[in-house]
Each structure stands twice: as C-alpha cells, then as structure tokens.
C-alpha positions as CSV (number, residue, x, y, z in Angstrom):
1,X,-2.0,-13.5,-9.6
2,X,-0.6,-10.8,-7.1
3,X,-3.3,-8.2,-7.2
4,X,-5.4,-7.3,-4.4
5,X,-8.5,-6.3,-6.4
6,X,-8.3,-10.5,-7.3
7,X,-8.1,-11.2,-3.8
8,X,-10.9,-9.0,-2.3
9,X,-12.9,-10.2,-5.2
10,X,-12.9,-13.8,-5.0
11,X,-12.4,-14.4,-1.5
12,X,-13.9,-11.2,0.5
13,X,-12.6,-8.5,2.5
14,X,-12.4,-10.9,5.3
15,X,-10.7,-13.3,3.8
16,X,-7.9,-11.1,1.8
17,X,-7.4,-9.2,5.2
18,X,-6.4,-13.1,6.5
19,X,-4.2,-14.2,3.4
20,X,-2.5,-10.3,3.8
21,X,-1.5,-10.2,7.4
22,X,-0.3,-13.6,7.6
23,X,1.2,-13.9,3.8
24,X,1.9,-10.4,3.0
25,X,4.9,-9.8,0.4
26,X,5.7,-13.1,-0.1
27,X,5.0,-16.2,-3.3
28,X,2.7,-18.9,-2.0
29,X,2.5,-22.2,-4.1
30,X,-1.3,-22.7,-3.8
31,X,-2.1,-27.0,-3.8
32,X,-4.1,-28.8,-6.2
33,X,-6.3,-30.4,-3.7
34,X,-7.5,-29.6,0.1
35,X,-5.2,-31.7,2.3
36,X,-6.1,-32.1,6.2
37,X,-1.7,-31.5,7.0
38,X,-0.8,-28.8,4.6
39,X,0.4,-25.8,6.5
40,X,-1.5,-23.1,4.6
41,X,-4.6,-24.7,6.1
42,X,-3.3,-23.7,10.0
43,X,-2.6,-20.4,8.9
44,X,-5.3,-19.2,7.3
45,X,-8.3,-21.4,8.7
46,X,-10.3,-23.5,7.0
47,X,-12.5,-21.4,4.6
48,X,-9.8,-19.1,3.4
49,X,-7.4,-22.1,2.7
50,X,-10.1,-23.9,0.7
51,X,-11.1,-20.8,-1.0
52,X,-7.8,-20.4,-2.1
53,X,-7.6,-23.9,-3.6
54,X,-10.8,-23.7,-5.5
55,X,-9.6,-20.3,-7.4
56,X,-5.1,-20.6,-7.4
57,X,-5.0,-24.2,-7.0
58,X,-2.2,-25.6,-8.4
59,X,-0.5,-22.0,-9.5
60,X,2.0,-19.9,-7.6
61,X,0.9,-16.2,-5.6
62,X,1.9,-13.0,-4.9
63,X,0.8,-12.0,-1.6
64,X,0.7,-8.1,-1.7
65,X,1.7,-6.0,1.8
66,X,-1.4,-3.5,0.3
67,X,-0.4,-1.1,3.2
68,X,-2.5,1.8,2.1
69,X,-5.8,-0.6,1.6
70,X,-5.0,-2.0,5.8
71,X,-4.3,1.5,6.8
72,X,-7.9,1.5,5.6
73,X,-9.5,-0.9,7.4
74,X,-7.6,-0.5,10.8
75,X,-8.8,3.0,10.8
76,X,-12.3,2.3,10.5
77,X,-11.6,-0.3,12.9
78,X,-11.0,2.8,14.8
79,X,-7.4,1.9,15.2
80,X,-5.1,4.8,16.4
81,X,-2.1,6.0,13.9
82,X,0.1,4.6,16.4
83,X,-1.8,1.5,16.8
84,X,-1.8,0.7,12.7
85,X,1.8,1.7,12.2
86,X,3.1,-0.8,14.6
87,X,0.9,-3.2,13.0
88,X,2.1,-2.4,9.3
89,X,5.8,-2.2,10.6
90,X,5.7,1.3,9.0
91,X,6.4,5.0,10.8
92,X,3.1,7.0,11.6
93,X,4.1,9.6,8.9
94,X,3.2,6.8,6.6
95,X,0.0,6.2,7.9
96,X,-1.1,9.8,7.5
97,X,0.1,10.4,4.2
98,X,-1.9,7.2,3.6
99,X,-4.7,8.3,5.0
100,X,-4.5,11.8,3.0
101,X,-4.3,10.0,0.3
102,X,-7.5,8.2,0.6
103,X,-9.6,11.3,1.6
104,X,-8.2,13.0,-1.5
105,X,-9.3,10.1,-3.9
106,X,-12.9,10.5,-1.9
107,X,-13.2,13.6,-2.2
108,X,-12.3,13.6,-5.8
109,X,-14.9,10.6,-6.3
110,X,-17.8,12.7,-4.8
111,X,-16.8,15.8,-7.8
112,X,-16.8,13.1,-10.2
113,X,-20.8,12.7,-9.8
C-alpha cells in the first residue's frame, strides 16, 4: 500500500503527517508484532508505530513524499513559502504552483454544487 488516501484514512492526519516527514519516499517493512526495540517504534512514537502494525503488519510500504498534500497543511499552519519549501527540500516556485493548484480544485469543487 503506498497511497496516501490509505494512510490518512486509517491512521489520521496526524499520524500520516508523522509516518511522511520521517518516512517519506521510501519502502518500510512493517512487523508482525509490536516489539519494545524495533526502530520504527523511536521514530514514529508509540501510537503511530502500533497503528501501523495493526493495519501493514507483516507487509512491505510505500511511504509517499505527498508534497502538494504538506504544502497543505504547513500553509494552514500558517507557514511562509519560504518556510515550507525548505521543509519539503523543494524551490518556492513549487510551492506556489502547489498552492495554485489546490485553490483551483476548490474553486472548481464549490461550481460543482
């Protein structure tokens, strides 16, 4: 499972943001069972870790970058362009076509009804 729509769904907003920042763009092997050492559990805290187990357990992940869904967030977070492209590791242009991109599909959600 790689999709972010997955992620979001079974483990929150919170928690996807968590498993994305520190995961991002790369295959996870998720364990079986819960295990006080594993390294996934310091990286992700305790919730999100077990979270994970319950739903992948025992299958391999594709941690998405979803850039456009964090440009998101850290702008409601109230995050300047600046700010969210050196958190993304992307140029500013990137984060304002990202943006542009969002209020288009709003706006085209709000004709839709």
């Amino acid at each position: 499972m790689s999709e972010l729509p997955s992620l979001r769904e079974l483990l929150g907003d919170e928690g996807a943001l968590i498993v994305v920042e520190r995961l991002g763009g790369t295959r996870v092997f998720v364990p079986e069972f819960i295990t006080a050492e594993h390294p996934l559990r310091e990286t992700l805290g305790e919730k999100v870790f077990g979270d994970l187990v319950r739903y992948f357990g025992k299958s391999m992940i594709l941690v998405p970058l979803a850039r456009h869904w964090r440009v998101e967030i850290y702008a409601s977070q109230n995050m300047t362009h600046a700010q969210i492209a050196r958190k993304l590791g992307c140029g500013e242009t990137m984060v304002y076509r990202a943006l542009k991109k969002l209020r288009a599909e709003r706006d085209q959600m709000v004709l839709n009804f």
